[in-house]
FIKOLLO-56475 format. One record per atom (N, C-alpha, C): residue in one letter; x, y, z. Coordinates in steps of 0.02 Angstrom, whole numbers, plus 32768, in hexadecimal, padded with zeros to 4 digits. Layout:
AXYZ;...
# end
This chain:
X802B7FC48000;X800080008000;X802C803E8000;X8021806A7FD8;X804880977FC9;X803980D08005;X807780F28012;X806D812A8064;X805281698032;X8037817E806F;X802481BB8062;X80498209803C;X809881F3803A;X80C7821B801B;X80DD82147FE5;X80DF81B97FCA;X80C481A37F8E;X80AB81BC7F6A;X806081B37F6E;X801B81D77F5C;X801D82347F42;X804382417F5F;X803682877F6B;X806A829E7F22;X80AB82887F3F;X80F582877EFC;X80CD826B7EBC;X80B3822E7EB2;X809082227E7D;X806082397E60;X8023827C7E89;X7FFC82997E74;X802682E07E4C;X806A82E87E7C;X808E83387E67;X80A183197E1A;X80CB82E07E1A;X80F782C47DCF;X80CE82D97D96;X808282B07DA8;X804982AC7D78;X803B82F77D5B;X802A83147D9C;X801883577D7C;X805083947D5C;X808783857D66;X80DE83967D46;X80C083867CF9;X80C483477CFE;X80C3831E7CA8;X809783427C90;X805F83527CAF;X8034836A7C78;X802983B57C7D;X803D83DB7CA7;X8060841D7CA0;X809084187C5B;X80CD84027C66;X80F783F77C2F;X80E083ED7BEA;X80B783C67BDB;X808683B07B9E;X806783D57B8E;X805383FD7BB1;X802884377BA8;X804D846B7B89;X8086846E7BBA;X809D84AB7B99;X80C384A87B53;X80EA846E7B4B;X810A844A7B0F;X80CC84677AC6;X808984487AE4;X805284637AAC;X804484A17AA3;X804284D07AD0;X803385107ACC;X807885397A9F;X80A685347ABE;X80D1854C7A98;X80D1853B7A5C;X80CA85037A54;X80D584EA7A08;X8093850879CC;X806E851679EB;X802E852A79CC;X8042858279C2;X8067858879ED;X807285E079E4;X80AE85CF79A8;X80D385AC799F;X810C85B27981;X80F885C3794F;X80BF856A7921;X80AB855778E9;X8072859F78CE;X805485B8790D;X801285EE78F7;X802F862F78FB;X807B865778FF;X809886867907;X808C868B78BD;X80AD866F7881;X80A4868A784C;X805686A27837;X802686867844;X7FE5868B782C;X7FD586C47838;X7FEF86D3789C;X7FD2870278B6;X7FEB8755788A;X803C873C7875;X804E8778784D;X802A8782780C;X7FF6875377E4;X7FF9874D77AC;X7FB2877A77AF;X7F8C875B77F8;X7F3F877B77FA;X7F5D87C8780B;X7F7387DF7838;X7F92881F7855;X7F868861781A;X7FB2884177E1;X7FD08863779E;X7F9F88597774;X7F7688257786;X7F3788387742;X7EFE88637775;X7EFE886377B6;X7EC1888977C8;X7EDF88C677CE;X7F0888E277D1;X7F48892477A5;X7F3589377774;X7F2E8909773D;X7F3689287701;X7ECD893776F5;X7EBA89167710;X7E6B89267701;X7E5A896A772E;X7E6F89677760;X7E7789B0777B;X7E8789E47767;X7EC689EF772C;X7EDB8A0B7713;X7E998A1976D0;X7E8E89DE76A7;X7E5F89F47669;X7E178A127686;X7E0D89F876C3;X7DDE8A1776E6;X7DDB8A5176DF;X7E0B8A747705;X7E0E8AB67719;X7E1B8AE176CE;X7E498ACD7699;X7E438AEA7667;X7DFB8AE37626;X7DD88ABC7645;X7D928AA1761C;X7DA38A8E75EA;X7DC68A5E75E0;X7DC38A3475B6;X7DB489FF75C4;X7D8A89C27592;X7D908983759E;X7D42897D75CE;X7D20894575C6;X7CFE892D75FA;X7D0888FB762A;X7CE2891F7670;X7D0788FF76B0;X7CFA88BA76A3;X7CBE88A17688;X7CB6884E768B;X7CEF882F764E;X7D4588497653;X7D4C8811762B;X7D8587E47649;X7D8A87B37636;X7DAB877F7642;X7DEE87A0764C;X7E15876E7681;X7E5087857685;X7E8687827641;X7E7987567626;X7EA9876675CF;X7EA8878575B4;X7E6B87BA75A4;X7E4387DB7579;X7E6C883675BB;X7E60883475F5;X7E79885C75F7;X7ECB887175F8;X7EEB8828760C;X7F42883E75F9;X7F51884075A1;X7F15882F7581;X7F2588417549;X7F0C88937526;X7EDF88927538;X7ECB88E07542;X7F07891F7562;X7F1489177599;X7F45891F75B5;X7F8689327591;X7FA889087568;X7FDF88FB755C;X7FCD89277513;X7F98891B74FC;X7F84894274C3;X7F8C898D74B4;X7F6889B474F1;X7F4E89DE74F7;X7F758A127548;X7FAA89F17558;X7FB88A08759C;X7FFA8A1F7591;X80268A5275A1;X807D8A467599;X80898A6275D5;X80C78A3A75EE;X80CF8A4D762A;X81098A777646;X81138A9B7651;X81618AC3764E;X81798ADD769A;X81B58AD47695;X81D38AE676F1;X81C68B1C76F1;X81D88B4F7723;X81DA8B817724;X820F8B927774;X823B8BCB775E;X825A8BEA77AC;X82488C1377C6;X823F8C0A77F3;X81FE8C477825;X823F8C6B7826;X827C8C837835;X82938CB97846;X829C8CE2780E;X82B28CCF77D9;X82C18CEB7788;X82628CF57765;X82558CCB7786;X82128CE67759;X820B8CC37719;X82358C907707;X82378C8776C3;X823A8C3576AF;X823E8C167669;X82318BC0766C;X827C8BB87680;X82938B71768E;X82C48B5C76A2;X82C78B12767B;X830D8B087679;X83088AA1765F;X832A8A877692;X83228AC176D2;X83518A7F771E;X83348A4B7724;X82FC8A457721;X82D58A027731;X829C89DE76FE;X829089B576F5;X8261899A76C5;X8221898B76DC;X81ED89C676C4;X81AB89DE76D9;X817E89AB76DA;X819F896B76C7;X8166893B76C9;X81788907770E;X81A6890A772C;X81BC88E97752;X81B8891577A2;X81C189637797;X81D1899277C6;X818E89867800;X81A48986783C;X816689907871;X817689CF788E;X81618A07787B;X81658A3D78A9;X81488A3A78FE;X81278A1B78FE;X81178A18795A;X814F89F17978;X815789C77957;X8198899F7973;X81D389C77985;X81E289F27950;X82148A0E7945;X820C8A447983;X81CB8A6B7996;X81C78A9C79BE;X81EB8A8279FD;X81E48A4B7A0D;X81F18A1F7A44;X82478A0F7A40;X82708A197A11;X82B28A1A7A12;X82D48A617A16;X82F78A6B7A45;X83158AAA7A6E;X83378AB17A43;X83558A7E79FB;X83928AA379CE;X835E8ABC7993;X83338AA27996;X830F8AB8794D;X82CE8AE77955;X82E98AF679A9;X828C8B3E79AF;X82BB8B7479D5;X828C8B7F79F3;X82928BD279FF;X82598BD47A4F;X829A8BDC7A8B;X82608BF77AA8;X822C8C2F7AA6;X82078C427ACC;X81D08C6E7AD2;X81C78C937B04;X81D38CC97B0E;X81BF8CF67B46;X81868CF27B58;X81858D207B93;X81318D3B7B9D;X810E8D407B7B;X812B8D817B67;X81088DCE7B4B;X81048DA57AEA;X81368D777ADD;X81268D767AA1;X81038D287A88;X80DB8D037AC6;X80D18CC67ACB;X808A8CCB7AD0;X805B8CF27A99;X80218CF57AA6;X7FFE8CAC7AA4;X801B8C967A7D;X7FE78C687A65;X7FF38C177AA0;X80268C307AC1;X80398BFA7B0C;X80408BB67AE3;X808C8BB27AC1;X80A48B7F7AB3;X80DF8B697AC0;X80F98B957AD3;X813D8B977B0E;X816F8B997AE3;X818A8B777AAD;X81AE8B5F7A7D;X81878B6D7A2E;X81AA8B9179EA;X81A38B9879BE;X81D98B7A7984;X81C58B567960;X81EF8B197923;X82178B76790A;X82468B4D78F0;X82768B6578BC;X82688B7A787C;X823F8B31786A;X82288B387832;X81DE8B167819;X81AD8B20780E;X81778B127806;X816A8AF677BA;X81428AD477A5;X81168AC37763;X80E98AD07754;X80D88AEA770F;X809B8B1A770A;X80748AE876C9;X803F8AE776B2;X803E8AE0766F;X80058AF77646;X800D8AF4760A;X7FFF8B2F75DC;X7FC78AEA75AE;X7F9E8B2075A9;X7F6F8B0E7557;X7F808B3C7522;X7F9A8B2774E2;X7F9E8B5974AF;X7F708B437461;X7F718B77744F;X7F428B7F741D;X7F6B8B6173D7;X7F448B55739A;X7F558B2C7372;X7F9B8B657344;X7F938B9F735D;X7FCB8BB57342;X7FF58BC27363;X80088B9073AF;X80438B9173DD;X80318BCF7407;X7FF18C087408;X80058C327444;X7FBB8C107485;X7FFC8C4774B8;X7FDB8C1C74F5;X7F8D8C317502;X7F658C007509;X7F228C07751D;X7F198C06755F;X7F1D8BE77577;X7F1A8BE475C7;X7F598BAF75F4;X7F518BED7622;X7FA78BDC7652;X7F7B8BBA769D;X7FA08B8B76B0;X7F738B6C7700;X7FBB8B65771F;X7FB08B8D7768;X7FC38B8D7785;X7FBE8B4C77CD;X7FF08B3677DF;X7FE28B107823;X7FED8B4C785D;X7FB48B497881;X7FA68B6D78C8;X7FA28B4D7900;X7FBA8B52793B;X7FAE8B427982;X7FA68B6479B2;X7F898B6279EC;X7F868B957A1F;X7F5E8B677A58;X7F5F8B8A7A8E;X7F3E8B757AC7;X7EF58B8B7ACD;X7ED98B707AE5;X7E8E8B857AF0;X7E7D8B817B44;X7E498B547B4C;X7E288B4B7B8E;X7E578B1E7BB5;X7E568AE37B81;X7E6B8AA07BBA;X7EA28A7E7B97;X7EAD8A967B45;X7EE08A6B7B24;X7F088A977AE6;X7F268A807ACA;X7F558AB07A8F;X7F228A9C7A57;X7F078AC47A32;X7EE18AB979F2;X7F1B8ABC79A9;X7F0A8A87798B;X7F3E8A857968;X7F0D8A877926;X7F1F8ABC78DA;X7EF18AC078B3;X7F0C8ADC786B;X7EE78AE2783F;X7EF78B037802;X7ED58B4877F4;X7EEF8B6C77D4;X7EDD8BA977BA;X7EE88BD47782;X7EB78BB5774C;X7EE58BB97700;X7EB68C0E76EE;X7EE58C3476C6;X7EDD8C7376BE;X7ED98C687670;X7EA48C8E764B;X7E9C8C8E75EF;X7EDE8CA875DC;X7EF48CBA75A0;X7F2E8CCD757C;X7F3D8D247588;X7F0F8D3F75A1;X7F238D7E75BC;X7F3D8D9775FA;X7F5A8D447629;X7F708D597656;X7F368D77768D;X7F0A8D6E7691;X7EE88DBD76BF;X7E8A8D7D76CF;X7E698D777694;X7E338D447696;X7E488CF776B3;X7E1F8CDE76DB;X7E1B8CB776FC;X7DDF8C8476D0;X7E068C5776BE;X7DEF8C1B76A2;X7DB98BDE76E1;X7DEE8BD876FE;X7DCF8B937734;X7DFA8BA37762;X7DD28B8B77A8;X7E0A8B7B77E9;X7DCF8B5F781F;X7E1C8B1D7831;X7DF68AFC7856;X7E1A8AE4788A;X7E1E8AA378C4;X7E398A8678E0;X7E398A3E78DB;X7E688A2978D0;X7E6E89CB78CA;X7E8289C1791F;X7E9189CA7941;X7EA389AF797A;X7E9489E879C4;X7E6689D17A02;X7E7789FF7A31;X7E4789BE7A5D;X7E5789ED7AB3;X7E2B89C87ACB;X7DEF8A047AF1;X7DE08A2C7AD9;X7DBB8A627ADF;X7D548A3F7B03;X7D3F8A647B2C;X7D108A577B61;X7CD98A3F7B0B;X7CC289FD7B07;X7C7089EF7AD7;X7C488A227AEE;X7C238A3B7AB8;X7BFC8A6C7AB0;X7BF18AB77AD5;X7C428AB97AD9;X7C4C8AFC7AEC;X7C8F8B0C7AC7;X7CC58B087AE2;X7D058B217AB5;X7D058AEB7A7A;X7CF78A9E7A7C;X7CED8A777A55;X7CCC8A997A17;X7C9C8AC37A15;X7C718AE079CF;X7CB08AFD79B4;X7CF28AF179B0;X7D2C8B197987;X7CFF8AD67950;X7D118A977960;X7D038A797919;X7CB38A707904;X7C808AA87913;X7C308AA878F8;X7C3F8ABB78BD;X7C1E8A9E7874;X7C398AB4783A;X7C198AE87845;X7BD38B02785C;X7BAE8B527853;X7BF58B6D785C;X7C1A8B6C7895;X7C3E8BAD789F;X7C828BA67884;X7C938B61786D;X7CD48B797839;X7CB48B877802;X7C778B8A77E7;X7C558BA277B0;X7C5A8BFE77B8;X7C5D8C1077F2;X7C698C5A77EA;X7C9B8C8A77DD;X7CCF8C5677DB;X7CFF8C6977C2;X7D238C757785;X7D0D8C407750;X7D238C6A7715;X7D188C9576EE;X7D3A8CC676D9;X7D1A8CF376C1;X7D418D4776F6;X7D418D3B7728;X7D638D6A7765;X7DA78D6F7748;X7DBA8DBD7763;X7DFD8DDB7756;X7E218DD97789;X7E5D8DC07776;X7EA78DD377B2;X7EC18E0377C9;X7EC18E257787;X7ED78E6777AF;X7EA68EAB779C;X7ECA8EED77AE;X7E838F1E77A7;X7EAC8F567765;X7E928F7B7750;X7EA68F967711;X7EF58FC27733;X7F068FCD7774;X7F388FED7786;X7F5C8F9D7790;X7F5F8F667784;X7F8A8F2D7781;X7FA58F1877C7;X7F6B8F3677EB;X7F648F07782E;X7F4B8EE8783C;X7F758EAD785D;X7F368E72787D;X7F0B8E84788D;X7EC88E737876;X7E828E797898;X7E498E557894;X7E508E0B789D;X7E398DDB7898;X7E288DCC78E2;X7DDF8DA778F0;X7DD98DB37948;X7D9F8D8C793B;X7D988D51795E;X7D638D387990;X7D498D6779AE;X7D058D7479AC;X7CD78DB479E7;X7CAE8D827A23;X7C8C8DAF7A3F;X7C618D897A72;X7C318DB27A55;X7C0C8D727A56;X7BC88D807A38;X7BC18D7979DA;X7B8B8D8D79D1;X7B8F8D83796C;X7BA48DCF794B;X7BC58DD3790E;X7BDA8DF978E1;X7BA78E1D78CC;X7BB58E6278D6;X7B778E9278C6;X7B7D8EA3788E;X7B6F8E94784E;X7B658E9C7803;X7B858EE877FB;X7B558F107823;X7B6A8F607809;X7BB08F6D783B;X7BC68F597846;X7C148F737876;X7C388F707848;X7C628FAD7837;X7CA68FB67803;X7CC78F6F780C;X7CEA8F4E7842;X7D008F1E7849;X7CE28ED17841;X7CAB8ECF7821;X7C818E94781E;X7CAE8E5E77FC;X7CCA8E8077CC;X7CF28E587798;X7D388E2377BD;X7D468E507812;X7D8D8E22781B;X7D7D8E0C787F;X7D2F8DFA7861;X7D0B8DE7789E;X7CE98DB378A4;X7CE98D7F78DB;X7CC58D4C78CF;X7C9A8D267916;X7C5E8D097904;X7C328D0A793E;X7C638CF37975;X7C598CF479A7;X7C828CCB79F0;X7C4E8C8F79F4;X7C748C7C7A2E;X7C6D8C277A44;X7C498C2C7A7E;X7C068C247A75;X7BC88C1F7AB1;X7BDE8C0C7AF9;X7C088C287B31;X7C168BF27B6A;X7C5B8BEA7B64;X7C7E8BFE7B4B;X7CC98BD17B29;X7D028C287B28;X7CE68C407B51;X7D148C897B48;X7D668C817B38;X7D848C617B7C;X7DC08C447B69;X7DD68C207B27;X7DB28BF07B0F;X7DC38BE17AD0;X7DC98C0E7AB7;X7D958C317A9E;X7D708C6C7A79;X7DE98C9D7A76;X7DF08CA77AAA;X7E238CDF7AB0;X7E688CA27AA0;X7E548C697AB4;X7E948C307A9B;X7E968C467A40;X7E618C227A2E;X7E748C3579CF;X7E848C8179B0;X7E5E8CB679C5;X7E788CF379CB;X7ED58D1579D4;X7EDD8CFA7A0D;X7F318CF17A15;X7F548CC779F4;X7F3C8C8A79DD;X7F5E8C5B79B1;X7F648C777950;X7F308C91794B;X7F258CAE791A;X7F5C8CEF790B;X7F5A8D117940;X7F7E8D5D7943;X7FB68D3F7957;X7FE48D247978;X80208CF6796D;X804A8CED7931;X80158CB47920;X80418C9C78D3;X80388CCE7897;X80018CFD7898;X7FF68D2B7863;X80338D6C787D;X80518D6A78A2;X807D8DA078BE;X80C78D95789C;X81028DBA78A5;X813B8DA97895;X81598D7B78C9;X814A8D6D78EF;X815F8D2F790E;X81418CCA78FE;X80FE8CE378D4;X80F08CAD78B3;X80F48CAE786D;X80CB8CAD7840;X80CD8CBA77F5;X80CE8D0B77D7;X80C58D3A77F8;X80BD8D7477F1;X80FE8D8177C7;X814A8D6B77D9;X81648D7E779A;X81688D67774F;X81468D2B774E;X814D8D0C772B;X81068D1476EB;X80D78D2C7712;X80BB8D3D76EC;X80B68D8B76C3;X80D28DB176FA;X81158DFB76B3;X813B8DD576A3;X81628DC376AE;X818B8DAC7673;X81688D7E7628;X812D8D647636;X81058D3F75F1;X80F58D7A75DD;X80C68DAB75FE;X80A08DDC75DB;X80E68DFE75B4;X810F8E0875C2;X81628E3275A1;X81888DFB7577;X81608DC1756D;X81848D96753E;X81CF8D8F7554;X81E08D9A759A;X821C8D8775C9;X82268D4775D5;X81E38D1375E7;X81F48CE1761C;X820F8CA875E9;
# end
């Protein structure tokens, strides 16, 4: 008859082995499903992207949109400090968030110049372009991030060929409060956005989330857009994220330098 210390060592072994087994499978399932997970990642990327520039319909198959995509999309580095394209890195491979996260390849952030509360800014970012059948640019999308209520909203923001009109903008990723800061992704209200100006005829930022709805007759109607019912903080998160990257510390030089045929 086996003692009571027996019993006990043979219940720990048992449950070891199959701890171990367990984990042997789990890992191995992350190993084999790491590529997939990169493969889904980069195609729900790139539909985000035709999204926001309106092209393409959302119901299509994932082939149909990396082929769309690849068709209709070009992707080009860009150096946030120069303002201009770059070939340091290869825009199809580049992760700018990643990169924000490497102390050799970002840039800390002050206070005073860290509106958009991301602590760290990439080196170099990727932008990409729709162009028209005679090579000029139709619409430029920008990648945007910023803080909001409860999480970093991470999103696109593609501008028409004049630099200034606002095509689409949206968010692919946040963890923002359901049906309050969450309405960033209600199509009504990314529906109110295209069509809105960036800047104001003196070529200042003046693009703004309001509280409350857009009063038709206000001189500023045009670089104004309803607020977020309940969601104030959000509401001032995309606002600062917006005025950020549209500044010379985000794309702001880079987009004088396109309008000056510089970049």
């Amino acid at each position: 008859m086996s003692s009571p210390n027996e019993s006990t060592a043979r219940t720990l072994l048992v449950a070891l082995l199959v701890c171990l087994v367990c984990s042997v499978f789990v890992a191995g399932a992350a190993v084999a499903l790491r590529p997939i997970q990169i493969e889904n990642s980069q195609l729900d990327k790139q539909r985000n992207i035709l999204a926001i520039a309106g092209i393409g319909d959302p119901g299509m198959s994932g082939p149909e949109v990396q082929a769309l995509f690849n068709e209709r999309i070009i992707a080009r580095l860009v150096d946030l400090e120069t303002g201009r394209f770059s070939d340091e890195h290869d825009p199809q491979t580049f992760d700018p968030v990643a990169a924000a996260k490497d102390p050799a390849m970002s840039k800390n952030l002050t206070g005073g110049e860290d509106i958009a509360s991301i602590n760290r800014r990439e080196n170099f970012s990727v932008v990409y372009i729709v162009e028209s059948d005679n090579q000029e640019m139709e619409t430029l999308i920008l990648p945007v991030r910023g803080y909001g209520l409860w999480s970093t909203l991470h999103g696109f923001l593609a501008l028409q060929g004049d630099l200034n009109t606002v095509q689409g903008f949206g968010f692919y990723q946040h963890a923002e409060t359901p049906g309050l800061g969450g309405e960033v992704d209600n199509p009504n209200w990314r529906g109110l956005w295209p069509g809105k100006e960036i800047f104001n005829d003196d070529g200042q930022l003046a693009i703004r989330v309001i509280k409350g709805n857009v009063d038709a007759s206000n001189p500023n109607a045009d670089h104004q857009v309803d607020g977020l019912a309940g969601a104030t903080l959000t509401a001032n998160g995309v606002n600062n994220l917006l005025h950020y990257w549209l500044s010379e510390n985000g794309f702001g030089s880079f987009i004088d330098n396109l309008r000056s045929g510089e970049a």
